[in-house]
C-alpha positions as CSV (number, residue, x, y, z in Angstrom):
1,X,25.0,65.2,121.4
2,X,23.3,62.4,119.5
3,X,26.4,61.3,117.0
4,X,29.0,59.2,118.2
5,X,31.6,61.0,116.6
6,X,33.2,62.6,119.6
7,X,33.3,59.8,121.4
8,X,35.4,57.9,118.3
9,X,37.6,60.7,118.2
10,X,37.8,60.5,121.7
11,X,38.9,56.7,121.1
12,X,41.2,57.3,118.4
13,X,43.4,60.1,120.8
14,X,43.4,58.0,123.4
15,X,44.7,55.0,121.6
16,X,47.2,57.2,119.3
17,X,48.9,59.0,122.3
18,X,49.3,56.3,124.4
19,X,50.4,53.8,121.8
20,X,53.1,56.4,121.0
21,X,54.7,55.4,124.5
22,X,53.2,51.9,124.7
23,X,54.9,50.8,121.3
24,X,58.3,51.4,121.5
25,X,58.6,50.3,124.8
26,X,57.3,46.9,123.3
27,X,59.8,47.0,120.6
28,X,62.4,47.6,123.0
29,X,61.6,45.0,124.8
30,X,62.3,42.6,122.1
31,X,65.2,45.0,121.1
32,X,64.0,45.7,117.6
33,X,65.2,48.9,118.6
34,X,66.9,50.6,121.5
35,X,66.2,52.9,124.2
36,X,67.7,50.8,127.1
37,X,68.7,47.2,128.3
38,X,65.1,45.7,128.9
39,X,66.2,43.7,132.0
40,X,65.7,43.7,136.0
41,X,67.7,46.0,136.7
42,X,65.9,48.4,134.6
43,X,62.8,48.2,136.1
44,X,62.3,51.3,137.1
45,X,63.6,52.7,134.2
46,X,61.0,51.4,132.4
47,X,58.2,52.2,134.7
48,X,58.9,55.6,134.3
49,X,58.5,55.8,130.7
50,X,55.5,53.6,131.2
51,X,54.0,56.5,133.0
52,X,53.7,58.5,130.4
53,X,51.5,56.4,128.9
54,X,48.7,57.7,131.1
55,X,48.7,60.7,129.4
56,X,46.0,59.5,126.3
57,X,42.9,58.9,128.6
58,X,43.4,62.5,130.2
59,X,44.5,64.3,126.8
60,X,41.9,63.2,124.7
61,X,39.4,63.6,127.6
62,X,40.2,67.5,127.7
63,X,40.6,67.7,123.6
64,X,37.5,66.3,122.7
65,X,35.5,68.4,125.2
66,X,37.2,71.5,124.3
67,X,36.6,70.7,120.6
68,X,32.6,69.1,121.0
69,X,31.2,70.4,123.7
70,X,30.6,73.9,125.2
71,X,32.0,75.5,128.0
72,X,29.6,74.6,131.2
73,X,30.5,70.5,129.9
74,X,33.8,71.6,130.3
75,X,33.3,73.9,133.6
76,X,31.5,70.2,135.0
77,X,34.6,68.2,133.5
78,X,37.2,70.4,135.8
79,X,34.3,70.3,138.4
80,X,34.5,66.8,138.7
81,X,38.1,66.7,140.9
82,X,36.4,68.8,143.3
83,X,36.4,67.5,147.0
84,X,32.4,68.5,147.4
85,X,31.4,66.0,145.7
86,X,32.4,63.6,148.3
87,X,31.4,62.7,152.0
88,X,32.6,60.2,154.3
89,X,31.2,57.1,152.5
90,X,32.3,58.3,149.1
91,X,35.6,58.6,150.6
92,X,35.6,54.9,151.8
93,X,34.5,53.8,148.8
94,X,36.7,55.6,146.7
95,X,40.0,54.1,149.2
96,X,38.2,50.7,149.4
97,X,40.8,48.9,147.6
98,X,42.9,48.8,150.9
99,X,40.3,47.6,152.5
100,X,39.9,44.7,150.2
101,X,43.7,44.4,150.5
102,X,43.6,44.3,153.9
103,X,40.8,41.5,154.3
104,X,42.8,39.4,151.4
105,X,46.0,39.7,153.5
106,X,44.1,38.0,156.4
107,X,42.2,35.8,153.8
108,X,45.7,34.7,152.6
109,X,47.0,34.2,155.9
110,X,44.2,31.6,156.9
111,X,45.2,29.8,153.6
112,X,49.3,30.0,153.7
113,X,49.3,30.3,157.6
114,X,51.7,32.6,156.9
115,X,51.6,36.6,156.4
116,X,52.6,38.0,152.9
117,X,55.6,40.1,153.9
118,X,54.9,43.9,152.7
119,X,58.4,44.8,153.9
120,X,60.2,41.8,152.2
121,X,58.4,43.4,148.7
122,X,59.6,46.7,149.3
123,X,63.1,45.6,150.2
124,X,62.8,43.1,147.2
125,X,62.1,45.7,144.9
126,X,64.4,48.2,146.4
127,X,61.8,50.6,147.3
128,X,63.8,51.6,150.3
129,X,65.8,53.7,147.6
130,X,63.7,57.1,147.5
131,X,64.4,57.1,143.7
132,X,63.1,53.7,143.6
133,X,60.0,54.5,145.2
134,X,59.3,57.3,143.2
135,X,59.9,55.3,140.0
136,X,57.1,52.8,141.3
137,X,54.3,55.0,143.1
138,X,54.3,57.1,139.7
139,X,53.0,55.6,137.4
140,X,50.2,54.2,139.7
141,X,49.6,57.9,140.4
142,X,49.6,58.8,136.5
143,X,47.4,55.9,135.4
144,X,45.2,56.2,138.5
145,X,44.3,59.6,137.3
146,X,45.2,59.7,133.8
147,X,42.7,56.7,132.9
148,X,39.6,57.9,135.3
149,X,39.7,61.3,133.8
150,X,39.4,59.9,130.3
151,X,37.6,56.3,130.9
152,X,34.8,57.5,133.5
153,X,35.3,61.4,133.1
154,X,34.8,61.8,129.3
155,X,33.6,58.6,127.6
156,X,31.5,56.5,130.3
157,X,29.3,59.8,131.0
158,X,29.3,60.0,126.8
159,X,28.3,56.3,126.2
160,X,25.6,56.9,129.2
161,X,23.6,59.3,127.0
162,X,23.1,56.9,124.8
163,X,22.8,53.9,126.3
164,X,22.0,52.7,129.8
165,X,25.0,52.2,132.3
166,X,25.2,48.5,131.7
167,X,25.3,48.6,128.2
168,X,27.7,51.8,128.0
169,X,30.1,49.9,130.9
170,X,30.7,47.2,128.0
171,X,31.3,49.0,125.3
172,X,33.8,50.8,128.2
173,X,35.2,47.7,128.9
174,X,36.2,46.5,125.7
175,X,37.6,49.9,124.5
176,X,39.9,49.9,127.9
177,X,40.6,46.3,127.7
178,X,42.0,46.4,123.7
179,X,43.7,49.5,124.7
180,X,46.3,47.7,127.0
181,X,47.2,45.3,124.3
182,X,50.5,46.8,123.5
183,X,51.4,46.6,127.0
184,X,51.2,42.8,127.1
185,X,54.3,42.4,125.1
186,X,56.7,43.9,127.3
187,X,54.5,44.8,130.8
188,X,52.0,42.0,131.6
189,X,53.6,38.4,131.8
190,X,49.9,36.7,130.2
191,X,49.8,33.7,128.9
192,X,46.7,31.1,127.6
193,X,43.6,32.0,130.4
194,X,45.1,34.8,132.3
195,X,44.0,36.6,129.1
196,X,40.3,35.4,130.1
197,X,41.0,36.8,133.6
198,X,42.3,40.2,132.6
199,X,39.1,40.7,130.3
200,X,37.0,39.5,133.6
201,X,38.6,41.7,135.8
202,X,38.6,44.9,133.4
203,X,34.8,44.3,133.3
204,X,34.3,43.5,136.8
205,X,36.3,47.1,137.8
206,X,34.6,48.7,135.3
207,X,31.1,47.7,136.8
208,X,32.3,48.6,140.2
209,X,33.6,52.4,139.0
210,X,30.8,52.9,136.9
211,X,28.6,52.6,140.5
212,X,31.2,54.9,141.9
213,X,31.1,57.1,139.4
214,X,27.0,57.6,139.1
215,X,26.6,57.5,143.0
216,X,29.4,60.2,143.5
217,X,26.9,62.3,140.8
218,X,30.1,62.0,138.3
219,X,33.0,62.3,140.8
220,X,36.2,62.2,138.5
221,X,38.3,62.3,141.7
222,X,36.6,59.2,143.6
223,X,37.2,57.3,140.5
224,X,40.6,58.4,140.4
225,X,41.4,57.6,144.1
226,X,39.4,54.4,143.5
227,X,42.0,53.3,140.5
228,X,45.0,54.8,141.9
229,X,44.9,52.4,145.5
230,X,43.7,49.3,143.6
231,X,47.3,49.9,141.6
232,X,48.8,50.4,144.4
233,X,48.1,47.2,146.0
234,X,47.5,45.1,143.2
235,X,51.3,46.1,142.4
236,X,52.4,44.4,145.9
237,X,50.3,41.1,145.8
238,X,50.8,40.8,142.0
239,X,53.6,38.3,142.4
240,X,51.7,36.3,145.7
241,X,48.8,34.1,143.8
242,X,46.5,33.5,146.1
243,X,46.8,37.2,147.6
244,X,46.2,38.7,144.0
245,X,43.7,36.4,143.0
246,X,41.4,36.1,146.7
247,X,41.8,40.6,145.7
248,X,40.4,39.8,141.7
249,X,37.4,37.3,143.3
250,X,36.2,40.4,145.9
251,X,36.1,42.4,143.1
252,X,34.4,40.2,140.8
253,X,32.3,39.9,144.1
254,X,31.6,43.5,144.0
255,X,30.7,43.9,140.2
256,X,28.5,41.0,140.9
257,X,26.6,43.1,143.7
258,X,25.7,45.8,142.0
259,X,24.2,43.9,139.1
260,X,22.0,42.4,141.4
261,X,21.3,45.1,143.4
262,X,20.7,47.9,140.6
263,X,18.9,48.3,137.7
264,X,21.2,48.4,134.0
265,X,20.0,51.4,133.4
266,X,22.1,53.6,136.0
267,X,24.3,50.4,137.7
268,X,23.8,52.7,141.1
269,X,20.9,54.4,143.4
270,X,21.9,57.4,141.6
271,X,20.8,58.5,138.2
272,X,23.4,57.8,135.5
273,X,25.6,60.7,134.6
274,X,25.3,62.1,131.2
275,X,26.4,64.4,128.6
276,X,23.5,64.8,126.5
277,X,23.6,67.6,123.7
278,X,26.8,69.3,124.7
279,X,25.7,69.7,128.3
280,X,26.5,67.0,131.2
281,X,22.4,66.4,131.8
282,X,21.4,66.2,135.6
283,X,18.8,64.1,136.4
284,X,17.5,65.9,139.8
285,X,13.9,64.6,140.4
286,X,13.5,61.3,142.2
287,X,17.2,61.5,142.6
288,X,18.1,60.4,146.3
289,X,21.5,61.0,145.5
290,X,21.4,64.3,144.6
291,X,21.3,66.2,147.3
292,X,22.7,64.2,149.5
């Protein structure tokens, strides 16, 4: 499909159902108006209704290929969750974030000569509390899933039939990065160049996924895992600098890789996944990727 139309609407969805959760939870936070007390103790409180947040990605994923595209796009969307797409190095690289937490924890221990205590955070946060726990490992599920299936399952594979990876990774980028910006007023404590990083980081992840994504021949559910254990762990170090920041720089580290290694046109040794005129368009000769 030539027009970008579907991928506007797509846009538009996203932004308008999320920001529906997003919003109020920022004007609550300044207490323009009410839902509850916008405090520490209410922490959880307020990640649960974060979590339904996730839900714009994934909504206007399935709503704009039910209303553009025909039913084999849509059979390849649902096909995209589905566990033979993978093999053992798509799984690593799909759970890699704990490996990069794990080499940061012994980066940062060199540093601080000191181990970042896990169990400290968890009694910190009073995750020992099942309801507690639940409250936090949500919305890192949600978001994990909720986001790939829109960012990387409906638009990147959109933007890629137009333009080559590289180029369709930053239009990506800076649709996913203004789509937070509601949650900086009540969620994300920025201030002056931690803006700078955030927009770094956004594209550095979005360089790395869009690899993932192409070399898992437009796995929805490698992506997925991919985002869901980066939250998960970027959610323990966030409050330890040198452990969340030594976590950013091998990511940056990553994205930087792949730019190197691949060509912009597919960002991967695998041909870029497309949907191209209302069918997802698979690029099997000269594929080494394919069949593997």
């Amino acid at each position: 499909m030539k027009t970008l139309k579907p991928i506007i609407v797509y846009v538009i969805l996203a932004y308008l159902i999320s920001w529906l959760v997003f919003v109020p939870l920022a004007l609550n936070h300044y207490q323009i108006i009410y839902f509850f007390r916008d405090d520490t103790a209410h922490t959880h409180t307020q990640d649960v209704w974060h979590l339904f947040g996730a839900f714009g990605p994934f909504v206007a994923a399935v709503a704009t290929i039910k209303r553009f595209y025909n039913k084999e796009t849509q059979w390849k969307f649902i096909s995209g969750y589905s566990i033979r797409k993978l093999n053992a190095k798509s799984y690593m690289l799909s759970l890699s974030p704990l490996f990069i937490f794990a080499f940061s924890l012994v980066m940062a221990r060199i540093i601080h000569h000191d181990w970042f205590n896990i169990y400290g955070y968890f009694q910190h946060n009073k995750l020992n509390n099942p309801a507690n726990l639940l409250a936090w490992f949500l919305p890192a599920l949600f978001y994990g899933f909720g986001e790939e299936a829109g960012w990387r399952g409906y638009a990147l594979a959109a933007l890629q039939s137009k333009y080559s990876a590289f180029r369709a990774t930053i239009i990506l980028s800076g649709i996913w990065a203004c789509w937070h910006i509601p949650s900086f007023f009540y969620r994300y404590d920025l201030k002056g160049i931690a803006y700078l990083g955030f927009v770094l980081g956004i594209v550095a992840g979005a360089i790395w996924l869009t690899f993932l994504f192409n070399y898992t021949k437009g796995s929805i559910l490698a992506v997925s895992l991919w985002h869901l254990t980066f939250n998960m762990v970027s959610m323990i170090g966030k409050d330890e600098i040198i452990l969340s920041a030594i976590m950013s720089i091998t990511i940056m580290l990553l994205a930087a890789f792949v730019l190197i290694k691949y060509k912009f046109e597919d960002l991967s040794p695998c041909k870029k996944e497309q949907i191209n005129g209302g069918n997802y368009k698979v690029e099997c000769a000269n594929d080494p990727c394919y069949n593997t």
